[in-house]
C-alpha positions in Angstrom: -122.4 -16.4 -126.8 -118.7 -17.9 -126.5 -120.0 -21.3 -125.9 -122.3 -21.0 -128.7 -119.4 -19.8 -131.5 -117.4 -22.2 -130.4 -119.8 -25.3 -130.5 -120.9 -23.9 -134.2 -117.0 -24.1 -134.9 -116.6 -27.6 -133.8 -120.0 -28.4 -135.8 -117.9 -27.5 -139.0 -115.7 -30.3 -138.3 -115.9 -33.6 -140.6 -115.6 -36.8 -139.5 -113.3 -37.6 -136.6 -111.9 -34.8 -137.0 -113.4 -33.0 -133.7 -111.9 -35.9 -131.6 -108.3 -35.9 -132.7 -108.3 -32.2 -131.9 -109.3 -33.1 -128.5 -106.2 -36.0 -129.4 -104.0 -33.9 -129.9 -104.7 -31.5 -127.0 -104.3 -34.3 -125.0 -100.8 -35.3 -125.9 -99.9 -31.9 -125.8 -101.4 -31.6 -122.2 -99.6 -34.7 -121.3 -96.3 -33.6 -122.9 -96.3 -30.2 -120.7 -97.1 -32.7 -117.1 -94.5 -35.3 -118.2 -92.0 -32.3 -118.6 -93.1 -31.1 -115.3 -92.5 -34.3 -112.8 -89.5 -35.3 -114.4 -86.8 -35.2 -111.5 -84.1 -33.7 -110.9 -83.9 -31.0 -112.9 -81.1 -28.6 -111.8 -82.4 -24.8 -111.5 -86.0 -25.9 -112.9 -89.8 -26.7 -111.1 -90.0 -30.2 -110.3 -91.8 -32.7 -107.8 -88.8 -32.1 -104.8 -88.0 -28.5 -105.3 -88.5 -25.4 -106.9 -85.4 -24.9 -108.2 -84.5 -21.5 -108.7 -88.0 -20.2 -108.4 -89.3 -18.6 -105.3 -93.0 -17.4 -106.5 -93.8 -20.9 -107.9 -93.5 -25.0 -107.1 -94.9 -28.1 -108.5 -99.1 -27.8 -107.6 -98.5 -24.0 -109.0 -97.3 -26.0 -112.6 -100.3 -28.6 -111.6 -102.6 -25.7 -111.6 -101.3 -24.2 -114.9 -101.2 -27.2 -117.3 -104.4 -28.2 -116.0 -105.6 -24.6 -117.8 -104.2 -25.2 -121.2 -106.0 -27.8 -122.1 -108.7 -25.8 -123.5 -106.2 -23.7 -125.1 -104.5 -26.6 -126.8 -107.9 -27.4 -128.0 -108.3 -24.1 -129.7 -105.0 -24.2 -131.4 -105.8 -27.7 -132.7 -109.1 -26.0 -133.9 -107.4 -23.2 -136.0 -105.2 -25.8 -137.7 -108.3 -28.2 -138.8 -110.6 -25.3 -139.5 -107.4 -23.0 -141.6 -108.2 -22.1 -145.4 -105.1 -20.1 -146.2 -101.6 -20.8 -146.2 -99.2 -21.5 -143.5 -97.9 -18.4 -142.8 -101.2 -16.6 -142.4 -102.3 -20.2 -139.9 -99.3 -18.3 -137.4 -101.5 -15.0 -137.5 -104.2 -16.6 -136.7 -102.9 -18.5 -133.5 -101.0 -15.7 -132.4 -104.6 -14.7 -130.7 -105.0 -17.8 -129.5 -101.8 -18.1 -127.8 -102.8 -14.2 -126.1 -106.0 -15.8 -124.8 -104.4 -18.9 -123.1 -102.0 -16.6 -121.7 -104.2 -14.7 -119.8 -105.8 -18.4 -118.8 -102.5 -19.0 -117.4 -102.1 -16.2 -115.6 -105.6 -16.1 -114.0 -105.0 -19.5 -112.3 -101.6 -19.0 -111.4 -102.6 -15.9 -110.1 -100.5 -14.0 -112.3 -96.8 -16.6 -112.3 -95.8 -17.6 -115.6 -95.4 -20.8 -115.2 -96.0 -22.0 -119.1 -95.6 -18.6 -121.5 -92.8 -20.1 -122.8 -94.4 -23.4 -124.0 -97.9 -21.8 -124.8 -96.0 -20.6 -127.6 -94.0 -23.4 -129.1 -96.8 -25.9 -128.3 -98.9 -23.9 -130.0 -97.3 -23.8 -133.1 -96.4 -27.4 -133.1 -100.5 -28.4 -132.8 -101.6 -26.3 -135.1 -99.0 -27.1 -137.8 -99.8 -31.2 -137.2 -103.4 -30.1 -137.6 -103.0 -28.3 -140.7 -100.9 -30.8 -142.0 -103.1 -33.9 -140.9 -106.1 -31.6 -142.9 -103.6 -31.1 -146.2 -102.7 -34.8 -146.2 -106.7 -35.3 -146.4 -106.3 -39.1 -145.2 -109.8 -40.9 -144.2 -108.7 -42.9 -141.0 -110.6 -43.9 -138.3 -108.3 -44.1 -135.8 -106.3 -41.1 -135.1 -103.7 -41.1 -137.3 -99.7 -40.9 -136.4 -97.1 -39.6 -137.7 -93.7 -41.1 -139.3 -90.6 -39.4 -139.4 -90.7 -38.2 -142.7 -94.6 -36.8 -142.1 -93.3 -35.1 -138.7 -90.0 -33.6 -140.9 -92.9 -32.0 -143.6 -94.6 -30.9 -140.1 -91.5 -28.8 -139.2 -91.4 -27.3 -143.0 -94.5 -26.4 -142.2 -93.3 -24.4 -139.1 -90.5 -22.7 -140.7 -93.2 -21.6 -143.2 -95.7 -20.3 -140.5 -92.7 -18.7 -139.3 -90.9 -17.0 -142.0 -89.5 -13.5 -141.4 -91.2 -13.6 -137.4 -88.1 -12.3 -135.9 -88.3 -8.7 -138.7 -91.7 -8.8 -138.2 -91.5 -8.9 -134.2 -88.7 -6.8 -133.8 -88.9 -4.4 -136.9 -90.3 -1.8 -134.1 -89.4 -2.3 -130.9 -88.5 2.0 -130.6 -92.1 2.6 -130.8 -93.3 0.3 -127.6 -93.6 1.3 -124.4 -93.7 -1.8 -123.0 -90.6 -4.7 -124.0 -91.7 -8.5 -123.3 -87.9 -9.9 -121.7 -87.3 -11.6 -125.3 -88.1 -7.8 -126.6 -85.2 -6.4 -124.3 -83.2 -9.0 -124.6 -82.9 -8.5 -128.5 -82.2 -4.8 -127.8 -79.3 -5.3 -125.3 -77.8 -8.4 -126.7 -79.5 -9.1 -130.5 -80.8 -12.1 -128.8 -82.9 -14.1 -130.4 -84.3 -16.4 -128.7 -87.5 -19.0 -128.6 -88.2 -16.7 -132.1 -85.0 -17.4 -133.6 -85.4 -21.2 -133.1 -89.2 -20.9 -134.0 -88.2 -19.1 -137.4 -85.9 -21.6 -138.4 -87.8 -24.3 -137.7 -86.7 -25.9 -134.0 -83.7 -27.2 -135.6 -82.7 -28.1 -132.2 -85.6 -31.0 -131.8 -85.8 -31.8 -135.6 -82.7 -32.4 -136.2 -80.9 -33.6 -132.7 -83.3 -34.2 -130.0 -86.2 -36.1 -132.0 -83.6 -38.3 -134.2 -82.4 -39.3 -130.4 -85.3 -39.9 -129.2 -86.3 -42.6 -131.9 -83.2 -44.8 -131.6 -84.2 -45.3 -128.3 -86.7 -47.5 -129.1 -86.2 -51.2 -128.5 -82.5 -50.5 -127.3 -83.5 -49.7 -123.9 -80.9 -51.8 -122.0 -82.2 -50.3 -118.2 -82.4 -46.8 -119.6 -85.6 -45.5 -118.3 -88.0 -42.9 -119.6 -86.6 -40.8 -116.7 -83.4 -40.9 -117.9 -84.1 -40.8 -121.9 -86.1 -37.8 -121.3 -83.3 -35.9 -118.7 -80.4 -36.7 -121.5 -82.6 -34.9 -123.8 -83.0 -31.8 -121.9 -79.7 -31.8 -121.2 -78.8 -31.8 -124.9 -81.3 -29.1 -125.4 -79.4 -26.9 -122.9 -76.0 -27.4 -124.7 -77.3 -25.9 -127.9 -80.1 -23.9 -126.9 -80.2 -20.0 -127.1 -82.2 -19.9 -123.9 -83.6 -16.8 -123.3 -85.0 -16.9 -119.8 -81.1 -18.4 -119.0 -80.1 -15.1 -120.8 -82.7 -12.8 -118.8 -82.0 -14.3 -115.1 -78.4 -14.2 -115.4 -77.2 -12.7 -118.1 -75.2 -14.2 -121.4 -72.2 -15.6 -119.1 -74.8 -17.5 -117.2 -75.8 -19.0 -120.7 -72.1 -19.7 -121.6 -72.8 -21.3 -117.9 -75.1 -23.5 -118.7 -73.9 -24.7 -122.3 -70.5 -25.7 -120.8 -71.8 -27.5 -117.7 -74.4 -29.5 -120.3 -71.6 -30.2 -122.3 -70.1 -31.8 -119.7 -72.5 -34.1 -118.4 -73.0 -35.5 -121.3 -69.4 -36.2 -122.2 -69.3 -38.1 -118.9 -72.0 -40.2 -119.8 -75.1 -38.0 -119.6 -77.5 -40.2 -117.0 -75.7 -43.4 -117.6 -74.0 -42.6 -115.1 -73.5 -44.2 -112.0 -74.0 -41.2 -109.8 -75.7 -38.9 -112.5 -78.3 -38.0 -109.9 -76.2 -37.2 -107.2 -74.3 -34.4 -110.0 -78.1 -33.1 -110.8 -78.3 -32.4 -107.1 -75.1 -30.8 -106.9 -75.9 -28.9 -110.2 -79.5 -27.9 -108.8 -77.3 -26.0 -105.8 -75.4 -24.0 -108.3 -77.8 -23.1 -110.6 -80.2 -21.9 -107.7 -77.0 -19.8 -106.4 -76.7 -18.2 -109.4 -80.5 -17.9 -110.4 -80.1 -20.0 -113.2 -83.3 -22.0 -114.7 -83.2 -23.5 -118.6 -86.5 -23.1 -118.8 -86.4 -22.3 -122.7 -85.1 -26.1 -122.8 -87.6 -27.5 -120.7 -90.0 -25.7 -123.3 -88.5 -27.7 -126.2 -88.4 -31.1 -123.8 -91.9 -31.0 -123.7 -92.4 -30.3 -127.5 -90.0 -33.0 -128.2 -92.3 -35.4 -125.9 -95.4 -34.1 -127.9 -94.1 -35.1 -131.3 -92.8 -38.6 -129.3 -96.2 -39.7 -128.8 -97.5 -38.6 -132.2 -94.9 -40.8 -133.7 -96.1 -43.4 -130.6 -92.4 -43.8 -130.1 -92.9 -46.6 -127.1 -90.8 -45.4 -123.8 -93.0 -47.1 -121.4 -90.9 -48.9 -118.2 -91.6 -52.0 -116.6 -93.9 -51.7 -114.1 -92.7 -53.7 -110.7 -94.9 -54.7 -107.4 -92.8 -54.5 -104.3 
């Protein structure tokens, strides 16, 4: 029966518009593995160490991106297939997002590895496919996005969005059961991946994505590697991080903001021995149980809306 409703949903689908869902589950897919290699990451999952996680390490992340591609599918789905407006798009998902939760969690065998980004990426493929539906183009190849498309993507967002943190909060007194943002707000008015979803990711639209595309064509020996680390590490010097907040309290995010800072004032990964001060920084954050893993999150949303702009990062490839 499942198969069935969802091949008669796909069989509502003009055109091409079937395959640039799959498109865009794809680069969403690809964003969340490209976040996931990239090395070193101090206090985070990546190919050498687990950073400050015990119950998970890089084939644990393998396992759980390969599961969302279905679910990236489905969000792509909702946005293509929506009639209403944009905020009533964000109820829609929000079911979604449950369901490819629980995918998670069956093949991590209950780790969260990717709750975190199930929820941003989410919102960020079914907003492009909403707006790719509203701008009602007839192109045969799938069509990309310029700057000024991707900035009416994140008004889009903000208005999917609007009032989530009253609406989400309004009555936490009644639940028995608090998510870690949920307690977090309590204890601290934190607010978190909602606060920065509400107001539209700020953080990538306005700082992270406008670095990203003066990268291109000024390369000079900066490699993807180290484009893509500078980024996360300006995402960690803004970011209200949440699972920061949760593992180690607001001083640990005061932690993290000020050691980000830092590194970047020293050149970021221009350095000469910028890997050698990840390493180091991996030690401390593991010590103290720290892991950004809100701003890996909004790495691998930043990388998503990379390749729907087809900003061009790729390195020279070299036989030895």
């Amino acid at each position: 029966m499942y198969l069935q409703k969802e091949n008669e949903t796909v069989n509502r689908l003009p055109g091409k518009t079937e395959e640039w869902a799959h498109q865009l589950a794809r680069h969403a897919q690809q964003a969340v593995l490209y976040e996931a290699v990239l090395f070193p990451k101090p206090g985070l999952v990546d190919p050498v160490n687990s950073g400050s996680h015990k119950d998970m390490d890089i084939f644990t992340f393998m396992d759980s991106a390969s599961s969302l591609y279905h679910g990236f599918l489905k969000f792509a789905l909702k946005g293509f297939l929506h009639e209403g407006d944009a905020t009533s798009l964000f109820s829609d998902i929000r079911m979604v997002g449950m369901e490819v939760e629980r995918d998670m969690f069956q093949e991590t065998k209950g780790i969260n590895t990717h709750k975190g980004v199930i929820f941003s990426m989410g919102i960020a493929v079914a907003a492009v496919a909403f707006f790719i539906k509203q701008r009602n183009a007839h192109h045969e190849e799938f069509p990309l996005l310029t700057a000024a498309e991707t900035g009416t993507v994140f008004d889009l967002i903000q208005q999917m969005t609007e009032d989530l943190i009253s609406k989400d909060f309004g009555k936490l007194g009644t639940k028995k059961e608090l998510t870690n943002g949920e307690i977090l707000f309590i204890e601290y008015g934190f607010l978190g991946i909602r606060g920065e979803a509400e107001a539209g990711y700020p953080s990538i639209r306005e700082v992270v994505l406008p670095y990203l595309r003066k990268q291109e064509g000024k390369r000079n020996g900066y490699s993807t590697k180290q484009i893509y680390l500078d980024i996360l590490f300006q995402l960690m010097s803004r970011v209200e991080d949440s699972t920061v907040v949760f593992r180690g309290g607001i001083e640990a995010l005061a932690y993290v903001k000020k050691v980000a800072t830092e590194f970047l004032l020293e050149g970021g990964m221009r350095q000469k021995d910028a890997d050698a001060k990840l390493l180091f920084m991996n030690e401390e954050f593991c010590k103290k149980r720290i892991s950004p893993g809100g701003s890996a999150d909004l790495l691998a949303v930043t990388i998503f809306f990379g390749k729907l702009e087809k900003l061009t990062l790729e390195d020279e490839h070299v036989c030895i």
